[in-house]
C-alpha positions as CSV (number, residue, x, y, z in Angstrom):
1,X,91.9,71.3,10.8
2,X,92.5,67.5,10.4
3,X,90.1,65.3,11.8
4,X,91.2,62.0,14.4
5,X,90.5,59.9,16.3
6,X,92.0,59.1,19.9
7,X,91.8,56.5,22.0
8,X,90.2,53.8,19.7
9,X,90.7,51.6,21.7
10,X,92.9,51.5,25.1
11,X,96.2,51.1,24.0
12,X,96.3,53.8,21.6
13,X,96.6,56.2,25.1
14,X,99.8,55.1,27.4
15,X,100.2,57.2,30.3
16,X,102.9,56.6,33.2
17,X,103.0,59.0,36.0
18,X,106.5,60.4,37.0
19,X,106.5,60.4,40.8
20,X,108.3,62.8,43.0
21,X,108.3,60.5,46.0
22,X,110.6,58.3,48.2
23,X,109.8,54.4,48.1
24,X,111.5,53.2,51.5
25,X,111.9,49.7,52.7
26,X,109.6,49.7,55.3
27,X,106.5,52.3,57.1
28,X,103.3,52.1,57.6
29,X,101.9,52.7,53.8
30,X,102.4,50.5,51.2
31,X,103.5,52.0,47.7
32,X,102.0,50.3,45.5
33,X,102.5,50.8,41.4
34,X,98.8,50.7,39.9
35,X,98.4,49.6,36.1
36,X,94.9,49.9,35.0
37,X,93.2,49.7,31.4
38,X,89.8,51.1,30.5
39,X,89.1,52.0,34.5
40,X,88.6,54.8,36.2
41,X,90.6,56.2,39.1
42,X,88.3,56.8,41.9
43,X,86.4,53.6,40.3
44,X,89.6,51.4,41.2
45,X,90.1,53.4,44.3
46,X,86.8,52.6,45.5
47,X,86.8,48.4,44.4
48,X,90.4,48.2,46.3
49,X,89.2,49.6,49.7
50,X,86.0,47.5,49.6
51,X,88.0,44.9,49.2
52,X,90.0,45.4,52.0
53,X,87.3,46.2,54.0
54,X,89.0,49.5,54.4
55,X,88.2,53.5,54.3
56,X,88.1,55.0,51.1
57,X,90.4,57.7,51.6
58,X,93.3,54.9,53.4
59,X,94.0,54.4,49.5
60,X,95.9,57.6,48.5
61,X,96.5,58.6,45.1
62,X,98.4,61.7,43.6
63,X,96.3,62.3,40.2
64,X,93.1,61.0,38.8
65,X,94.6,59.0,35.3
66,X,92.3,58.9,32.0
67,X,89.9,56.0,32.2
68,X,90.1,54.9,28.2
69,X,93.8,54.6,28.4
70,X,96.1,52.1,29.8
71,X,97.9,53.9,32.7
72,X,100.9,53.5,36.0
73,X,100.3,55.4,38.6
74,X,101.7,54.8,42.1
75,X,98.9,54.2,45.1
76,X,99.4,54.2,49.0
77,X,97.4,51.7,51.0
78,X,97.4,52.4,54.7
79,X,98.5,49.4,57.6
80,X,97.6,46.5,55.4
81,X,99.6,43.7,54.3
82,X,101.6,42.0,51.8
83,X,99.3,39.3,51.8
84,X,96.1,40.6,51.7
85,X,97.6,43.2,49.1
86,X,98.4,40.4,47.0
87,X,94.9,38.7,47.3
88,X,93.1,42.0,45.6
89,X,91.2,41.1,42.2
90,X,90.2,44.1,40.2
91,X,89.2,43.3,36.7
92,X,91.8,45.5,34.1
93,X,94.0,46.4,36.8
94,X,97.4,45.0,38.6
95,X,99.1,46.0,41.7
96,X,102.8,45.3,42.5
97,X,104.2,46.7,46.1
98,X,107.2,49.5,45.5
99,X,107.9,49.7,49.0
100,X,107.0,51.9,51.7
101,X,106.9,54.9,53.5
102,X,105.3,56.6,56.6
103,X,103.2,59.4,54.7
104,X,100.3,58.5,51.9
105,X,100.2,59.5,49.1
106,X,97.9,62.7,48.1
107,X,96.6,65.0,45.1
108,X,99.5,66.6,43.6
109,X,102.5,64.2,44.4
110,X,103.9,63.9,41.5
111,X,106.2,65.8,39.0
112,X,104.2,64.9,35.8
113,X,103.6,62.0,33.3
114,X,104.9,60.7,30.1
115,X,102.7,59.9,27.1
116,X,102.8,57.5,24.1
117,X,100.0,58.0,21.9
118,X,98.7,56.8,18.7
119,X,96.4,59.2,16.3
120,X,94.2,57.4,14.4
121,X,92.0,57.9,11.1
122,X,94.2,60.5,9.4
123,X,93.9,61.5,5.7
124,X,97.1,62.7,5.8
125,X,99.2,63.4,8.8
126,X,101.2,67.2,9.1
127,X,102.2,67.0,12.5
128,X,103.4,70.7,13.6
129,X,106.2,70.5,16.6
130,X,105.5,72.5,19.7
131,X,107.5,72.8,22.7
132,X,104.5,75.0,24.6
133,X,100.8,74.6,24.3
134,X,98.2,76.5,26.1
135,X,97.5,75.6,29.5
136,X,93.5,74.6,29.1
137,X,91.7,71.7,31.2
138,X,90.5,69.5,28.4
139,X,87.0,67.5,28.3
140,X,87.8,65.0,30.3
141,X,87.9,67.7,33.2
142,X,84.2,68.2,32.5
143,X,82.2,65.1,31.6
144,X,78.5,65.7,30.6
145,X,76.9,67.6,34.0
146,X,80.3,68.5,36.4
147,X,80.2,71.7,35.7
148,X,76.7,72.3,35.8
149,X,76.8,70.4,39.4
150,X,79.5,72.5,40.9
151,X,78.3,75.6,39.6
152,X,74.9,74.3,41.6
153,X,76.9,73.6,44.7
154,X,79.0,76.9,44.5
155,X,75.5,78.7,44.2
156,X,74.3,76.7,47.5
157,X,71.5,74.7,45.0
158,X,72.0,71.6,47.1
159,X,68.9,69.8,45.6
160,X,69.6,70.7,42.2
161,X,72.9,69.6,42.4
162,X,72.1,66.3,44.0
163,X,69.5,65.2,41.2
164,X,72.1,65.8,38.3
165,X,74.5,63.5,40.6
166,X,72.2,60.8,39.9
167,X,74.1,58.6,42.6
168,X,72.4,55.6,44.5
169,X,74.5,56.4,47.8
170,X,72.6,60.0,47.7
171,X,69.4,59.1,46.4
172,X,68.6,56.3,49.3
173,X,69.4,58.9,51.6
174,X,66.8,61.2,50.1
175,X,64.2,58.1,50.4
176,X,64.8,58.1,54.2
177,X,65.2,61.9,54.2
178,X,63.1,63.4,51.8
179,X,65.0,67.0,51.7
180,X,68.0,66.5,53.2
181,X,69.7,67.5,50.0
182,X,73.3,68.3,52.2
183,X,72.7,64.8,54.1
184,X,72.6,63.0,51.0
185,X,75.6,65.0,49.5
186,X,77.7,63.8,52.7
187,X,77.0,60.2,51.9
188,X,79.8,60.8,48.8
189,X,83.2,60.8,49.1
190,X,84.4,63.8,49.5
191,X,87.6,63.4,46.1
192,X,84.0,63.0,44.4
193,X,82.4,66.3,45.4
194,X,85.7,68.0,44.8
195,X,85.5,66.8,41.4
196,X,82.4,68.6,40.7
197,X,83.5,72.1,42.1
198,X,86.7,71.8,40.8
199,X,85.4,71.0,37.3
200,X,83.2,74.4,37.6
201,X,86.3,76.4,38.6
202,X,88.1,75.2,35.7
203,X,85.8,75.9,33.5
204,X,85.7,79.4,34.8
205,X,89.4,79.4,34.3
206,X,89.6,78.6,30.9
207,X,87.4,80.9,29.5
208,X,89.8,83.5,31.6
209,X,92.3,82.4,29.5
210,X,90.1,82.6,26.4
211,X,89.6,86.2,26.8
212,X,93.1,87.0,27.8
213,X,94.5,85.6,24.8
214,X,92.3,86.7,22.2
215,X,92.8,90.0,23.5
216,X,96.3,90.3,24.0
217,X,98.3,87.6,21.8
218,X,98.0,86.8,18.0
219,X,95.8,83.8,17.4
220,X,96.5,81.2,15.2
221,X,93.7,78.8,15.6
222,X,90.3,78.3,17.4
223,X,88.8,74.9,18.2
224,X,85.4,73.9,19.9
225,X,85.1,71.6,22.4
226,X,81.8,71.3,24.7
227,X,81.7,74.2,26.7
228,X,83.1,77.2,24.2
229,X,86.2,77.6,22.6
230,X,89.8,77.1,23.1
231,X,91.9,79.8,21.2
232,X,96.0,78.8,20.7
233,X,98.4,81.4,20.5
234,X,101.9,81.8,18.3
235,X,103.9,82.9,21.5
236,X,104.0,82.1,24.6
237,X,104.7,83.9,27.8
238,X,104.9,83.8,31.8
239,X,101.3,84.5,33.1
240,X,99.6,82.9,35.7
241,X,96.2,83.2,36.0
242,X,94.0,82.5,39.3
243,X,92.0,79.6,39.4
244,X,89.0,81.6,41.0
245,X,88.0,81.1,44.9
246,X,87.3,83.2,48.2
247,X,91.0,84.7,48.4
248,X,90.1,87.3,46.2
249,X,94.1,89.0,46.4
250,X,95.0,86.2,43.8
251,X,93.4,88.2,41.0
252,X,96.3,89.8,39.5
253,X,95.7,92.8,37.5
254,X,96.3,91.7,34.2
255,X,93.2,89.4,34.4
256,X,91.2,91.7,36.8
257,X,89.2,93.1,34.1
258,X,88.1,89.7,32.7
259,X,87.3,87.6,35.9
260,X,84.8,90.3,36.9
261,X,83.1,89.9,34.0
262,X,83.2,86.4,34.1
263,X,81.7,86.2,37.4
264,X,79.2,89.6,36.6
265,X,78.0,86.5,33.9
266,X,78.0,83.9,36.4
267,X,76.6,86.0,39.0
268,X,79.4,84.9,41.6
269,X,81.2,86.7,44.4
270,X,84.2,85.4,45.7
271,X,83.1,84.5,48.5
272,X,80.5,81.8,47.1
273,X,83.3,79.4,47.4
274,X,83.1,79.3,50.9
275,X,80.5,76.3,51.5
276,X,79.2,76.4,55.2
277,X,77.4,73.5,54.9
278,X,80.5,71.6,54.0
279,X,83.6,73.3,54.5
280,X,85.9,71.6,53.4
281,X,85.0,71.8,50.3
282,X,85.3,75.3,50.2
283,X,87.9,77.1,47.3
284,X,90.2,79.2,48.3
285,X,91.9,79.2,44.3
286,X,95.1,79.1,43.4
287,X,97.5,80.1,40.7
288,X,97.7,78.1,37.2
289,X,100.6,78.8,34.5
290,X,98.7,80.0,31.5
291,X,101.2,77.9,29.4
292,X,103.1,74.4,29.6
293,X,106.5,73.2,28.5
294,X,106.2,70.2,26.0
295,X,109.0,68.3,26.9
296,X,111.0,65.1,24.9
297,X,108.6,65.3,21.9
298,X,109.0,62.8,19.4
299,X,107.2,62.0,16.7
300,X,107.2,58.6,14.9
301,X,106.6,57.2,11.2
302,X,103.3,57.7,9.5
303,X,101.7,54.2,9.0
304,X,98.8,52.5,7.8
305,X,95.8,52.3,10.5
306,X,94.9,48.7,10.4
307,X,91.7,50.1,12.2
308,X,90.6,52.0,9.8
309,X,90.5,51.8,6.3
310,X,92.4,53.9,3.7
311,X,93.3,55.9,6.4
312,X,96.8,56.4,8.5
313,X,98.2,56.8,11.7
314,X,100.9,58.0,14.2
315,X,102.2,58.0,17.7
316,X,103.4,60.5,19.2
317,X,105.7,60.7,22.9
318,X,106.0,63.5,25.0
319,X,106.2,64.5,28.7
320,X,104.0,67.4,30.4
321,X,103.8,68.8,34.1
322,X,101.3,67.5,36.7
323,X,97.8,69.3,35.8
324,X,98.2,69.5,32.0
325,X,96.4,67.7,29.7
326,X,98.0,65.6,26.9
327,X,94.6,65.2,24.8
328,X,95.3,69.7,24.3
329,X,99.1,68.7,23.0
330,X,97.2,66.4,20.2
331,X,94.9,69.4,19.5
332,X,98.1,71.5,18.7
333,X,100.1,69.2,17.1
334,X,97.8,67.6,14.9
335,X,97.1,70.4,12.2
């Protein structure tokens, strides 16, 4: 397997979001197109409704974008001006109005992105073309403790999962209130917290896929990444497997078998998802295609990386659903 690097430095990652909505001329959210470089998301999301002086969740978004990448994504910003629109200074990021509309914008509103990016620090470059790869949530997904905190919260370890948070907005809570561990949870926004359980049910689905795979398909490579192992496949087909929750009748019987091992290992039942304490963040799971489309792949010219010495480069464009992570195409393609 060659070895890479991605995302040297900003530019080398170019995402643009492919909405699915209507930009009108007038209602009472602004659309507003979002370019941001080396930022977060929910980072942005947060610095723009401070600035405002509004609530963090009047600033919808349809899909969290990489933060070491330069990326377009479209925002909506609820009963707020042109003016004081135009007056917002976040470092790395600019904000143009679209237009408008009278519903915001939320997780999921979009068709997909488009991606241009560069591979760096190549020996030599044998790019294999793919119009499928397996459907896995990439690193990103995970950062260093997300899983480990949503598998606490799922499991109802409050305290445990608050300490791994390591966030001043819970921890001055827990000054005031020594072991209100569900208090000082609450004091986070609540995309945040989803994060985290979402990260641990994705994890759970990938290693569902894992199993399937290696057990059913012929395997033509297996890579590490931090949590296990991704395994990639020479065909694909049309499975969908559940992303685990406490609607149980979404386990289909091809994956049966697997998931209650998974969760025999985990020590889960279904109905763990269901948190009391906070409901809405409670998982009911859903369905996931095991593979995606790669669509408009093209590959350009091998050149010399001026970054790094002796060694070459290319960039690569394709498109990919909402939910699918470009960083897994790279994995594929670069062999």
């Amino acid at each position: 397997m060659s070895n890479y690097i991605l995302k040297q430095i900003p530019e080398d990652f170019v995402v643009t979001e492919v909405s699915n909505l209507n930009v009108l001329d007038n209602g009472k959210f602004a659309y507003v197109l979002m370019k941001k470089t080396n930022r977060n998301t929910l980072d942005c999301v947060r610095e723009i409704a401070k600035q405002l002086n509004i609530r963090e969740k009047d600033v919808g978004f349809a899909g969290s974008k990489d933060k070491n990448a330069v990326t377009s994504q479209l925002i909506s910003i609820k009963n707020v001006s042109k003016e004081k629109i135009a007056s917002i200074n976040v470092d790395n990021v600019s904000l143009k109005i679209v237009g408008y509309n009278n519903k915001p914008i939320s997780l999921g509103d979009l068709s997909g992105n488009k991606f241009e990016i560069v591979v760096r620090d190549l020996d030599s470059v044998k790019v294999q073309e793919t119009n499928f790869v397996a459907n896995y949530f990439d690193e990103q997904r995970f950062s260093v403790h997300n899983v480990a905190i949503g598998r606490n919260m799922i499991k109802k370890e409050f305290k445990e999962a608050v300490k791994l948070m390591n966030d001043t907005r819970a921890d001055e809570h827990l000054e005031k209130h020594k072991n209100d561990s569900i208090g000082a949870m609450k004091k986070l926004p609540k995309r945040l917290l989803m994060m985290y359980v979402h990260s641990y049910q994705s994890y759970l689905w990938n290693e569902t896929l894992r199993i399937y795979l290696e057990e059913n398909s012929k395997v033509v490579n297996k890579m590490k990444y931090s949590l296990g192992e991704f395994v990639f496949v020479s065909e694909k087909k049309f499975l969908q497997i559940p992303l685990i929750g406490f609607n149980d009748g979404l386990v289909t019987e091809e994956v049966k078998e697997i998931i209650d091992e998974i969760m025999k290992k985990e020590k889960l039942k279904h109905s763990d998802f269901i948190i009391k304490q906070i409901p809405e963040l409670s998982l009911e799971g859903d369905l996931r295609n095991a593979f995606v489309d790669v669509k408009d792949l093209k590959i350009g010219k091998t050149e010399k990386d001026e970054l790094n010495t002796g060694k070459k480069k290319v960039k690569v464009y394709f498109s990919l659903g909402k939910g699918s992570y470009a960083t897994m195409v790279v994995r594929k393609l670069i062999n």
